[in-house]
gemmi code that builds the backbone of each chain (N, CA, C; Angstrom):
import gemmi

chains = {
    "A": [
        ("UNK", (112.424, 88.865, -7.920), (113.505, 88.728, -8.896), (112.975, 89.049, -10.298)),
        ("UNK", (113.863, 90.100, -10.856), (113.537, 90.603, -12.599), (114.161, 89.348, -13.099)),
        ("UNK", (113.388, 89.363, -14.628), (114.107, 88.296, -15.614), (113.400, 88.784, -16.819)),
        ("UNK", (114.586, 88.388, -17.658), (115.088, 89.068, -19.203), (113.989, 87.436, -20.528)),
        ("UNK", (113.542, 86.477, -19.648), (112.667, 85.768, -20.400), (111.818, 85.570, -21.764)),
        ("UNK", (111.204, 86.855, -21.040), (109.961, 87.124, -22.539), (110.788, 88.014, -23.497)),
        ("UNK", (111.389, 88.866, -22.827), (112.819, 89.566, -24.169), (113.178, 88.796, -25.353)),
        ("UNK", (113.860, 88.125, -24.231), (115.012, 86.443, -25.153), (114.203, 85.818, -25.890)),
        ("UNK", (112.976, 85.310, -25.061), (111.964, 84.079, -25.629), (111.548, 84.920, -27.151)),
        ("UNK", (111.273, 85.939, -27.060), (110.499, 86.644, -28.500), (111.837, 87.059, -29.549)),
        ("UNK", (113.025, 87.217, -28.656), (113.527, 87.602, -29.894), (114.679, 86.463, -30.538)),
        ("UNK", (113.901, 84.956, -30.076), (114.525, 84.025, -30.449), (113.225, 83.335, -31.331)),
        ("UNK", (112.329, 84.119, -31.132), (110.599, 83.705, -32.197), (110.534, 82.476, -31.801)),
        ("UNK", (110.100, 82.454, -30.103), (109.743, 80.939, -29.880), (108.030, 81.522, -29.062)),
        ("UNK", (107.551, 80.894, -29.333), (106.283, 80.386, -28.164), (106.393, 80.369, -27.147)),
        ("UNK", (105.092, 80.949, -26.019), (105.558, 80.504, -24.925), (105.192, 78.895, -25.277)),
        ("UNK", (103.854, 77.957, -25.565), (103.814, 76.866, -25.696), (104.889, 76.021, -25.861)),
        ("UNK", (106.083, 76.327, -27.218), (107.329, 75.757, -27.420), (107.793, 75.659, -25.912)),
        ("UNK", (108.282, 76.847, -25.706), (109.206, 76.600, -24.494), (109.001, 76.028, -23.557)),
        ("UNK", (107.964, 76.032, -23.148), (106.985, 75.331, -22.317), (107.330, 73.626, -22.228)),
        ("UNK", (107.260, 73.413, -24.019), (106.782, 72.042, -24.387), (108.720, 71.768, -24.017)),
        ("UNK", (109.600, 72.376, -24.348), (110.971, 72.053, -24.320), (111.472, 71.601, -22.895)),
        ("UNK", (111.274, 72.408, -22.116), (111.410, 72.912, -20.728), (111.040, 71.739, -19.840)),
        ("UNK", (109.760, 71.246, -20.488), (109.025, 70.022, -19.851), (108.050, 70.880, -18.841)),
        ("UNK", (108.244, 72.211, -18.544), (106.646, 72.513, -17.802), (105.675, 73.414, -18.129)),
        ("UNK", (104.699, 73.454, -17.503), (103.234, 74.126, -18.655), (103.578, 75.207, -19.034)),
        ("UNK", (102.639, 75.618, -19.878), (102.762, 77.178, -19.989), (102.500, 78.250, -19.370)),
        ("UNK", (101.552, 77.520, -18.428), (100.820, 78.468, -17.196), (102.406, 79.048, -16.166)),
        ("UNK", (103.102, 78.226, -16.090), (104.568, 78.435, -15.695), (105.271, 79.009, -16.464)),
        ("UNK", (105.301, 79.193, -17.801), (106.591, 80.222, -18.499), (105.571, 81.351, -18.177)),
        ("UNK", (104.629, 81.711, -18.364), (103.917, 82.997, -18.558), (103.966, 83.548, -16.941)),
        ("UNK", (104.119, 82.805, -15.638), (104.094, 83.317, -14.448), (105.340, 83.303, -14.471)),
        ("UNK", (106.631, 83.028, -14.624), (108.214, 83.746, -15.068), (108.082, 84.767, -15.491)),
        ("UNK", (107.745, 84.794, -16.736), (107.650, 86.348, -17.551), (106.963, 87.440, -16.858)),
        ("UNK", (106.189, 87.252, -16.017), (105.065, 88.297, -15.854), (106.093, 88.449, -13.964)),
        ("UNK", (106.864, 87.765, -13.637), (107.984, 87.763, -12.743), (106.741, 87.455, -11.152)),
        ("UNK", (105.834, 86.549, -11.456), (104.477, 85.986, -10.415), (105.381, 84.881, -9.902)),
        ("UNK", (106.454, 84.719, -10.404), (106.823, 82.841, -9.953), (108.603, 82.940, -9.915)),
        ("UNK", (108.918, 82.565, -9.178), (110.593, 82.674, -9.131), (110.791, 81.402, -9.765)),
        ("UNK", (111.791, 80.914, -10.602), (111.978, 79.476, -10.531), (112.942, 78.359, -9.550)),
        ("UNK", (112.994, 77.127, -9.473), (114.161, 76.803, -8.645), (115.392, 76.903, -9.486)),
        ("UNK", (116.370, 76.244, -8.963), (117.785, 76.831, -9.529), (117.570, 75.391, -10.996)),
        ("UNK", (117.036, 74.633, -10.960), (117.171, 73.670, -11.470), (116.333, 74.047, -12.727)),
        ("UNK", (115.173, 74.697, -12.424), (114.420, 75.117, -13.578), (115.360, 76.802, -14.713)),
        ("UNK", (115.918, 77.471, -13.988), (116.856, 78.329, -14.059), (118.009, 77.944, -14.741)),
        ("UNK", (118.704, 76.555, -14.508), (119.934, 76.379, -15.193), (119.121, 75.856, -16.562)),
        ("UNK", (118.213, 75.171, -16.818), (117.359, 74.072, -17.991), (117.402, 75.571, -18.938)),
        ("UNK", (116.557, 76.893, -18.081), (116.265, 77.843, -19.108), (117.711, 78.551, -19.548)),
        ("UNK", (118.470, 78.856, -19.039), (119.707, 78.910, -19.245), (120.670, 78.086, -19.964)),
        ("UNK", (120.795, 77.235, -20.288), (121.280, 76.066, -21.054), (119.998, 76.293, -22.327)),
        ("UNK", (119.028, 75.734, -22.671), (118.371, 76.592, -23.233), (118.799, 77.181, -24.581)),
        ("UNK", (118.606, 78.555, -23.797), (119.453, 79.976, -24.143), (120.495, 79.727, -24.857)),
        ("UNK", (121.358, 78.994, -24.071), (122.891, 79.123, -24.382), (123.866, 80.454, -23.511)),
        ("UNK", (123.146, 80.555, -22.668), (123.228, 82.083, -21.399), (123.887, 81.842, -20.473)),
        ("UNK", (123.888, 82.517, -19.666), (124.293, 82.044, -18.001), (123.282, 82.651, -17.208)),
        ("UNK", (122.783, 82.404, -15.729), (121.793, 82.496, -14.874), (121.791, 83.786, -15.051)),
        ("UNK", (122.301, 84.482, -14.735), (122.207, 85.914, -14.378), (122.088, 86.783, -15.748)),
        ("UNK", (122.353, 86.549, -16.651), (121.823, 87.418, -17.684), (120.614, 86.991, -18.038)),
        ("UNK", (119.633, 85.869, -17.605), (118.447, 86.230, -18.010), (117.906, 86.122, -16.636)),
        ("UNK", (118.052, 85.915, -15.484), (117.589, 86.567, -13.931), (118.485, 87.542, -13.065)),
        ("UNK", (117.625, 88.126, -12.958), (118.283, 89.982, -12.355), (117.939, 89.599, -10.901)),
        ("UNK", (119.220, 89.179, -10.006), (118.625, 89.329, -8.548), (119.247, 90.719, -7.986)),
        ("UNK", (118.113, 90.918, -7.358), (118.190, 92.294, -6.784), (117.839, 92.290, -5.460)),
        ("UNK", (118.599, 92.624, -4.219), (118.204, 92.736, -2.833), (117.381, 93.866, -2.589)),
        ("UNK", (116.826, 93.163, -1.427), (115.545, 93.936, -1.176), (116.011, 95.146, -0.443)),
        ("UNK", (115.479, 96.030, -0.374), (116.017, 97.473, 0.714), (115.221, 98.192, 1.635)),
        ("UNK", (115.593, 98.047, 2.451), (114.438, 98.087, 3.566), (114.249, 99.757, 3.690)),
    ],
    "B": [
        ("UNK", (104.742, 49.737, -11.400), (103.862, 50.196, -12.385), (102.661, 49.141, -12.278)),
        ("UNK", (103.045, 47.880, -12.416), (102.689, 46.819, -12.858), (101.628, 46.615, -11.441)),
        ("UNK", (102.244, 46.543, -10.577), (101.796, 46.647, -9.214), (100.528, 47.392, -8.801)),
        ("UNK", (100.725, 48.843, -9.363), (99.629, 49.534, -9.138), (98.454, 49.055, -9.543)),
        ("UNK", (98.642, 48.620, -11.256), (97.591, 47.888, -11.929), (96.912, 46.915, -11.444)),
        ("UNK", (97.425, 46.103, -10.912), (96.469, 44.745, -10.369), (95.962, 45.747, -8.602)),
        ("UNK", (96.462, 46.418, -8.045), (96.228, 47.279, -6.797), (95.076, 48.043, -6.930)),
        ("UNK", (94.984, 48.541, -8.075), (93.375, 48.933, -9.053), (92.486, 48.168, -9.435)),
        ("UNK", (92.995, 47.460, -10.236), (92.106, 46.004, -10.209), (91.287, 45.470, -8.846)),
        ("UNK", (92.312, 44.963, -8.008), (91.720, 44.925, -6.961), (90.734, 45.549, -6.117)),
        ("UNK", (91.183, 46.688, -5.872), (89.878, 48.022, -5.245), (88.421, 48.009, -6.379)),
        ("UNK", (89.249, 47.790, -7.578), (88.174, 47.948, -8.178), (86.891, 46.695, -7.807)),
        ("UNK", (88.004, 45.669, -7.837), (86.689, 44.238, -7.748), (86.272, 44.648, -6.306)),
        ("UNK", (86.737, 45.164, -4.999), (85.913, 45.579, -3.772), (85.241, 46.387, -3.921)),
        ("UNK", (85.438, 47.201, -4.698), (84.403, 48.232, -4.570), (83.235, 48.047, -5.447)),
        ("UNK", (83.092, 47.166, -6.632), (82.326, 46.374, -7.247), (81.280, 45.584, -6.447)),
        ("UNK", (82.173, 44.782, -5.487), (81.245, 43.716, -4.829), (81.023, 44.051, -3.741)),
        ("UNK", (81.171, 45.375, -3.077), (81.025, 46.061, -1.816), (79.281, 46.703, -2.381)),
        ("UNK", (79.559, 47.523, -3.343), (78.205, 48.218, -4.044), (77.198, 46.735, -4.428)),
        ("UNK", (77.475, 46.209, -4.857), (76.250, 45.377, -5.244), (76.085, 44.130, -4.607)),
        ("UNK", (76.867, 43.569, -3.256), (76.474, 42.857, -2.227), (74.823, 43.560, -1.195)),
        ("UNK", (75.312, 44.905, -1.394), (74.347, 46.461, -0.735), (73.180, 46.506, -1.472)),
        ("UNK", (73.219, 46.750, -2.709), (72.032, 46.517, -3.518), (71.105, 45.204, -3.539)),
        ("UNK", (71.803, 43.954, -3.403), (71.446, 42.966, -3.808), (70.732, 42.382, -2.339)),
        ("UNK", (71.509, 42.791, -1.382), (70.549, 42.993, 0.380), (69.303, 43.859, 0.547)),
        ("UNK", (69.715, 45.176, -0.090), (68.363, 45.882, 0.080), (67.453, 45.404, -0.908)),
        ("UNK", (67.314, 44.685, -2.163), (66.171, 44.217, -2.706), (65.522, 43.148, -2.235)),
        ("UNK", (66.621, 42.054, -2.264), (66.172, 40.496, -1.840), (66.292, 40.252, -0.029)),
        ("UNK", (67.437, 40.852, 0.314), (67.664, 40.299, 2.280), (67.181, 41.928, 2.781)),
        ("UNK", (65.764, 42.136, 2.413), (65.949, 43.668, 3.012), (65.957, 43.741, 4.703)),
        ("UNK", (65.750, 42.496, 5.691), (65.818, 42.586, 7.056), (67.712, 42.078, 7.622)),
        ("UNK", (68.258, 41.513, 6.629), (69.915, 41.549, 6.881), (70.184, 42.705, 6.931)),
        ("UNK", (69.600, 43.782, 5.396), (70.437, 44.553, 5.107), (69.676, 46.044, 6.402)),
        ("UNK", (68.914, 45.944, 6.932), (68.194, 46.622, 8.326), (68.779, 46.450, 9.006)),
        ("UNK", (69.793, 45.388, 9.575), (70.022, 44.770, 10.826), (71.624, 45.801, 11.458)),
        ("UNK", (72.037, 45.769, 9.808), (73.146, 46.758, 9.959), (73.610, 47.894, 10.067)),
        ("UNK", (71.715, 48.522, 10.211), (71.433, 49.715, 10.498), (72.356, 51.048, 9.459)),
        ("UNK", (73.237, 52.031, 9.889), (73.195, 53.307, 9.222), (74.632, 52.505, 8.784)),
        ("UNK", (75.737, 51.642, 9.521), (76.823, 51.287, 8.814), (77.021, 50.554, 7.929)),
        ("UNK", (75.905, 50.073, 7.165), (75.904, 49.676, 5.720), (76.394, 50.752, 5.159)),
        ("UNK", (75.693, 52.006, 5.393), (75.973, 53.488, 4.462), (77.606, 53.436, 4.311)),
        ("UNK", (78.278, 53.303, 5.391), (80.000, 53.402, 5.611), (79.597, 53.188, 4.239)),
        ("UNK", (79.765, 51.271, 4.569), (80.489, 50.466, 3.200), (79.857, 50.551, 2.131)),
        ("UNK", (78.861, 51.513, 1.689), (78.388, 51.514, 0.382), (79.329, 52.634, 0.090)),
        ("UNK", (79.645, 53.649, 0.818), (80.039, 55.337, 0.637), (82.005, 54.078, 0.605)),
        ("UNK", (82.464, 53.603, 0.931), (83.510, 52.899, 0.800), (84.097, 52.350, -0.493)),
        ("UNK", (82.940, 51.307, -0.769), (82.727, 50.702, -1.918), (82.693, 51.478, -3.358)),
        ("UNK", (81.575, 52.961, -3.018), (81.513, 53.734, -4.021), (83.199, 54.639, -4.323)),
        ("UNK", (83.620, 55.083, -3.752), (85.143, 55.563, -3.541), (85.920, 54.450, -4.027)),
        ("UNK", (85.807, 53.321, -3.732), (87.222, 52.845, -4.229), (86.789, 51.880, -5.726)),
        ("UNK", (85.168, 52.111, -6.078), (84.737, 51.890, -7.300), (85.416, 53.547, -8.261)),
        ("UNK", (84.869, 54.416, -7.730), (85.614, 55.597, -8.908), (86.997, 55.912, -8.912)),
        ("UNK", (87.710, 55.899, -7.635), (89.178, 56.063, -7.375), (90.024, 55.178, -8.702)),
        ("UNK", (89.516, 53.703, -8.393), (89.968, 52.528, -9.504), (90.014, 52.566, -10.805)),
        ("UNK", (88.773, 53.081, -10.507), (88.071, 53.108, -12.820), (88.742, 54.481, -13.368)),
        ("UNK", (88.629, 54.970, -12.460), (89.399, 56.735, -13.181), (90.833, 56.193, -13.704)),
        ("UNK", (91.246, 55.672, -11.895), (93.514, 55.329, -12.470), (93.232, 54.296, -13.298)),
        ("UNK", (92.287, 53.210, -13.715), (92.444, 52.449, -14.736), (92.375, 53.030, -16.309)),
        ("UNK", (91.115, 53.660, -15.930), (90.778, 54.788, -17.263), (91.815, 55.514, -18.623)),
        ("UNK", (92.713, 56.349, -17.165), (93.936, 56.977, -17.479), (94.635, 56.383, -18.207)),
        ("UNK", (95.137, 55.565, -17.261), (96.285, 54.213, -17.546), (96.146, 54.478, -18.918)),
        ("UNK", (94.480, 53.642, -19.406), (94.322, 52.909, -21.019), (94.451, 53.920, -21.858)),
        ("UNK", (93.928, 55.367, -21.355), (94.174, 56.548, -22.443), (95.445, 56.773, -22.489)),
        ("UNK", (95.835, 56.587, -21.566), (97.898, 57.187, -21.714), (98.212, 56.245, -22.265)),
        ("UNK", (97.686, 54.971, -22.533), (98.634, 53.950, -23.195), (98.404, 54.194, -24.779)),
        ("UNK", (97.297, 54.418, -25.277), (96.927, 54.457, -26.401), (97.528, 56.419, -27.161)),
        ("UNK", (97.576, 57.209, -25.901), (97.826, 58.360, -26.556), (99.262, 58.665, -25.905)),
        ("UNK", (100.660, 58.313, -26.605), (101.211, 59.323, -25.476), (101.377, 60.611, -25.222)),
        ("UNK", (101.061, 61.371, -26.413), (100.869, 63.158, -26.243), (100.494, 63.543, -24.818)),
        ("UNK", (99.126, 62.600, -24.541), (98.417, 63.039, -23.415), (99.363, 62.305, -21.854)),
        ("UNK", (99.559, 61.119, -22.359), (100.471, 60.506, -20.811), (101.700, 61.995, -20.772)),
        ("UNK", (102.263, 62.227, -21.880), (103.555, 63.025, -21.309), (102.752, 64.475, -20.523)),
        ("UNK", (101.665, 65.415, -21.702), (101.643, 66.497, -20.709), (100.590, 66.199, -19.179)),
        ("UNK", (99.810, 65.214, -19.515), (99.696, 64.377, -18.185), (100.864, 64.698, -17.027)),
        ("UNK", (102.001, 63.899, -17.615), (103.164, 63.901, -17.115), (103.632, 65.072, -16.268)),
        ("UNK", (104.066, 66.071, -17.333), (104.417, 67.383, -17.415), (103.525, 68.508, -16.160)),
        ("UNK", (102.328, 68.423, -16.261), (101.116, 69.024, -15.219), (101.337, 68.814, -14.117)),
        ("UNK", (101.497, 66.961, -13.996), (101.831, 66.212, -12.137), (103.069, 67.055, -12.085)),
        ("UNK", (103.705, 66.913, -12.685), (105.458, 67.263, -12.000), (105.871, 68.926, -12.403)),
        ("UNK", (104.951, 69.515, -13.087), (105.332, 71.169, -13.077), (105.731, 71.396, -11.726)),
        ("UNK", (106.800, 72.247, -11.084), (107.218, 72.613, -10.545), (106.630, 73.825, -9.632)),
        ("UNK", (105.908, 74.959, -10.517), (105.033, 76.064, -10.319), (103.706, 74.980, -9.188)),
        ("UNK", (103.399, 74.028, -10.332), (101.965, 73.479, -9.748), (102.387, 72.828, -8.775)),
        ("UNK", (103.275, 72.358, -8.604), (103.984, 71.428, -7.178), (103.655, 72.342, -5.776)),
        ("UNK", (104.695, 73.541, -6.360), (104.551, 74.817, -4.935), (103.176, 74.823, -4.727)),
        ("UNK", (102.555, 74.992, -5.930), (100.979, 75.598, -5.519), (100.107, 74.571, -5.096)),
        ("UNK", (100.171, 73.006, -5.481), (99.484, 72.163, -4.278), (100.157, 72.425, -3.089)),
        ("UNK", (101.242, 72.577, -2.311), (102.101, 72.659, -1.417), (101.735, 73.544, -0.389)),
        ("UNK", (101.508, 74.817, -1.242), (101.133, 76.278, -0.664), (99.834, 76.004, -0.163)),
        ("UNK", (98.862, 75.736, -1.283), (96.782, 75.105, -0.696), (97.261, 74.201, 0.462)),
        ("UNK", (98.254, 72.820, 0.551), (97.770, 72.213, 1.980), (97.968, 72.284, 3.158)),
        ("UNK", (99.224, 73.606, 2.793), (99.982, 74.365, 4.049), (99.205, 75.507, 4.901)),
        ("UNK", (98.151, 75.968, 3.696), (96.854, 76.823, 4.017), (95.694, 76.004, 4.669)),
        ("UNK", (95.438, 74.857, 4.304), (94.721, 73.999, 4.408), (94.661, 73.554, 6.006)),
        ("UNK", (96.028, 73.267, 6.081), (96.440, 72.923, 7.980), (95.249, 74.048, 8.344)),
        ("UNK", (95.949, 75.257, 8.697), (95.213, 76.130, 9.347), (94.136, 75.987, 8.990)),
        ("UNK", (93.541, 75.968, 8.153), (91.887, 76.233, 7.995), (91.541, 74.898, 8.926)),
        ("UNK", (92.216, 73.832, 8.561), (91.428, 72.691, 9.499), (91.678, 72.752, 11.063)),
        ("UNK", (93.016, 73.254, 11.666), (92.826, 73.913, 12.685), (92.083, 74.579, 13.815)),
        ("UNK", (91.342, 75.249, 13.013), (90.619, 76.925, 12.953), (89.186, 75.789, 12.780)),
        ("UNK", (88.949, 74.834, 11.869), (87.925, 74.533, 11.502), (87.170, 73.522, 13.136)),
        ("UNK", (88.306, 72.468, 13.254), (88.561, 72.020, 14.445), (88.494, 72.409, 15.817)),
        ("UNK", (89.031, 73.741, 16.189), (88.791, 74.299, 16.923), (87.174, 74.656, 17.684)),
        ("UNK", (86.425, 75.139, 16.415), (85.001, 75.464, 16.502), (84.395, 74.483, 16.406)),
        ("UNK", (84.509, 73.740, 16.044), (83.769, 72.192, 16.125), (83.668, 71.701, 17.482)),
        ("UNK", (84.948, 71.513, 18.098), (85.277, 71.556, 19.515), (84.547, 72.428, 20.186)),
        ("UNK", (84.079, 73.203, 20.428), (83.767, 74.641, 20.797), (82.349, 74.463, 20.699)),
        ("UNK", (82.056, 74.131, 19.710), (80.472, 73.958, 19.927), (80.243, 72.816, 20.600)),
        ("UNK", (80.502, 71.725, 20.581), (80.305, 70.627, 21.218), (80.505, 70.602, 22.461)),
        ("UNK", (81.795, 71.608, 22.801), (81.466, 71.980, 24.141), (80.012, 73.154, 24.642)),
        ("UNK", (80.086, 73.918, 24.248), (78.574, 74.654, 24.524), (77.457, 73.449, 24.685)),
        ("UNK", (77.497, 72.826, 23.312), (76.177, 71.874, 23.771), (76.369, 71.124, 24.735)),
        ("UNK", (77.306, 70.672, 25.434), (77.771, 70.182, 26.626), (77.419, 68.402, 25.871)),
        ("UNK", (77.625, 68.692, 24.488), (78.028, 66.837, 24.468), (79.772, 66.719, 24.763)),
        ("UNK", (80.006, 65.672, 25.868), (81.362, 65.935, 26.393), (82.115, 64.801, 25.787)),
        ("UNK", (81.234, 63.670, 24.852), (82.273, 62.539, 24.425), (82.819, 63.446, 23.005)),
        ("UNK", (81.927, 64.248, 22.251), (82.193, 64.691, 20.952), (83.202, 65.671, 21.227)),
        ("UNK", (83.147, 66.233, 21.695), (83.983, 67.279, 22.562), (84.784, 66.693, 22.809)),
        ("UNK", (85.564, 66.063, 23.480), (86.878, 65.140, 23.415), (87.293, 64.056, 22.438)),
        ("UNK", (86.716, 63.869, 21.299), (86.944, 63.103, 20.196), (87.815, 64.751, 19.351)),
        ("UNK", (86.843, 65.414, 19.486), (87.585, 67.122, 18.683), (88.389, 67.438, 19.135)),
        ("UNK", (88.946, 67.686, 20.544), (90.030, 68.276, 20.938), (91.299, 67.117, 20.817)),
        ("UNK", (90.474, 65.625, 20.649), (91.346, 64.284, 20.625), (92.201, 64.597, 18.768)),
        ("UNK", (91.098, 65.059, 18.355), (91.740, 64.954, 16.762), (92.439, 66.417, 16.599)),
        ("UNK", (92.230, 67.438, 17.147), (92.297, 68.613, 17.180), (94.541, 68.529, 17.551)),
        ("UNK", (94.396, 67.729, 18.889), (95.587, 67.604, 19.347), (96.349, 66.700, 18.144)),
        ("UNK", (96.077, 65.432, 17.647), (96.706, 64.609, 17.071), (97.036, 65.549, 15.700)),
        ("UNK", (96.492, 66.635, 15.055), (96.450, 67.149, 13.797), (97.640, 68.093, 14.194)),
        ("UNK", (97.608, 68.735, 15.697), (98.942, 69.168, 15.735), (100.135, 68.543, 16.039)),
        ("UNK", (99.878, 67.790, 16.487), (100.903, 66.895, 17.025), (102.073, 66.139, 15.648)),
        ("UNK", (101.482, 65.622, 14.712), (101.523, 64.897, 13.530), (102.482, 65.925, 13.072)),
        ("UNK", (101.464, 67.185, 12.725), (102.194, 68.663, 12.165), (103.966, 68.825, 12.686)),
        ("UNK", (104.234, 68.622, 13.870), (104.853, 68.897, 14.790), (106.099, 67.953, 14.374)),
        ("UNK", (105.529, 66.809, 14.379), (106.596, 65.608, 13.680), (107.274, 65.473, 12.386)),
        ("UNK", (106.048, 66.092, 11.428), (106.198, 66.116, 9.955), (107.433, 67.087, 9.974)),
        ("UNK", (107.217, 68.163, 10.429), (108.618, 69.208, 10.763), (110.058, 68.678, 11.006)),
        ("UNK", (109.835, 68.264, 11.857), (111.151, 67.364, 12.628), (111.759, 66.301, 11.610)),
        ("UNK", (111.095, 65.976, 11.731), (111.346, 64.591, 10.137), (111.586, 65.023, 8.688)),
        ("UNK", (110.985, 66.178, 8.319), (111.561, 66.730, 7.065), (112.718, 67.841, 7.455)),
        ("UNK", (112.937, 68.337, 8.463), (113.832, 69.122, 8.864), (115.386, 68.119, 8.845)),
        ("UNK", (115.347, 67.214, 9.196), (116.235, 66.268, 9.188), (116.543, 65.344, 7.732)),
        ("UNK", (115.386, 65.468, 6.782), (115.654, 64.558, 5.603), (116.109, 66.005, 4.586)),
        ("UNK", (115.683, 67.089, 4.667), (115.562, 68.100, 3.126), (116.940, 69.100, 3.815)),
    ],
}
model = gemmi.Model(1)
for chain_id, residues in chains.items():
    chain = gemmi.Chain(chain_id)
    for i, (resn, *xyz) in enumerate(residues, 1):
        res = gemmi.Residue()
        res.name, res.seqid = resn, gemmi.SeqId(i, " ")
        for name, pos in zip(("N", "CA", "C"), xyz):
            atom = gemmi.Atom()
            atom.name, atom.element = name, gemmi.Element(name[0])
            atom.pos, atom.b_iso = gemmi.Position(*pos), 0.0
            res.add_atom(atom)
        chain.add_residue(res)
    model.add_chain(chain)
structure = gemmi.Structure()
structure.add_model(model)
structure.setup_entities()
């Protein structure tokens, strides 16, 4: 799954640390989002979304796989 | 919370008076502390574990009480979500390796033709799957 994260996150001039610290989880976790190493659960997804002020899908791109 | 604390406390005073009942045999009762041959070692290797297990969660405790910066990302680390999967993922890897590890253990013990060790391995070998087997069933039904 793509996500629009590090886009948003920079062009809202936050940290990953901030977000991190907001979010309630490390940073080692926003930076494996961004770098798209880590899917989140839906629960961590709505927090970053709310957030935002977004909805799920404009900052996660699900895309089916194609065989 | 409160609970845990005196539950620490406690281990701690056994594992206190487990270690230096051991010491205090091998200087002064050194033919008691002979008599009990290699399973003294258990309860010193016992004693020593639930002496550091204790003092560490007590340790914590007093630093998280005095700092909370550190109790919250304390906090934050245990319950990351990323780090959750990824202990999750290591003990799900872990099965197999002990499996696999089990297996050959078994395996040699059979070659050497010791046949009680050899059925203690295939005894734990079975129960490690077996357990596995249940844990399934039981979280298949709760998640």
């Amino acid at each position: 799954m793509k996500n629009r994260l590090e886009e948003i996150r920079k062009s809202k001039g936050i940290r990953q640390e901030e977000l991190a610290d907001i979010l309630e989880v490390s940073r080692q976790t926003i930076g494996s989002l961004e770098n798209g190493r880590y899917n989140p659960s839906i629960t961590l997804a709505f927090k970053v979304a709310r957030y935002f002020n977004m909805r799920i899908e404009e900052i996660f791109i699900y895309e089916e796989e194609t065989l | 919370m409160k609970n845990k604390k005196y539950l620490s406390l406690v281990a701690l005073c056994i594992g206190v008076t487990t270690v230096l009942i051991n010491i205090t045999m091998d200087v002064w009762l050194p033919t008691i502390s002979e008599s009990f041959g290699t399973y003294r070692w258990v309860f010193v290797g016992i004693g020593a574990g639930l002496t550091g297990a204790a003092a560490s969660t007590l340790l914590s405790k007093k630093m998280y009480k005095t700092n909370p910066e550190l109790a919250r990302q304390a906090r934050i680390n245990e319950n990351d979500e990323r780090y959750v999967q990824v202990r999750k993922t290591a003990a799900y890897y872990m099965w197999f390796i002990t499996l696999f590890v089990l297996v050959a253990i078994s395996l040699t013990f059979v070659a050497l033709n010791l046949k009680i060790a050899a059925w203690l391995g295939l005894g734990t070998l079975s129960l490690h799957i077996v357990l596995y087997v249940i844990l399934l069933f039981k979280l298949n039904k709760t998640m």
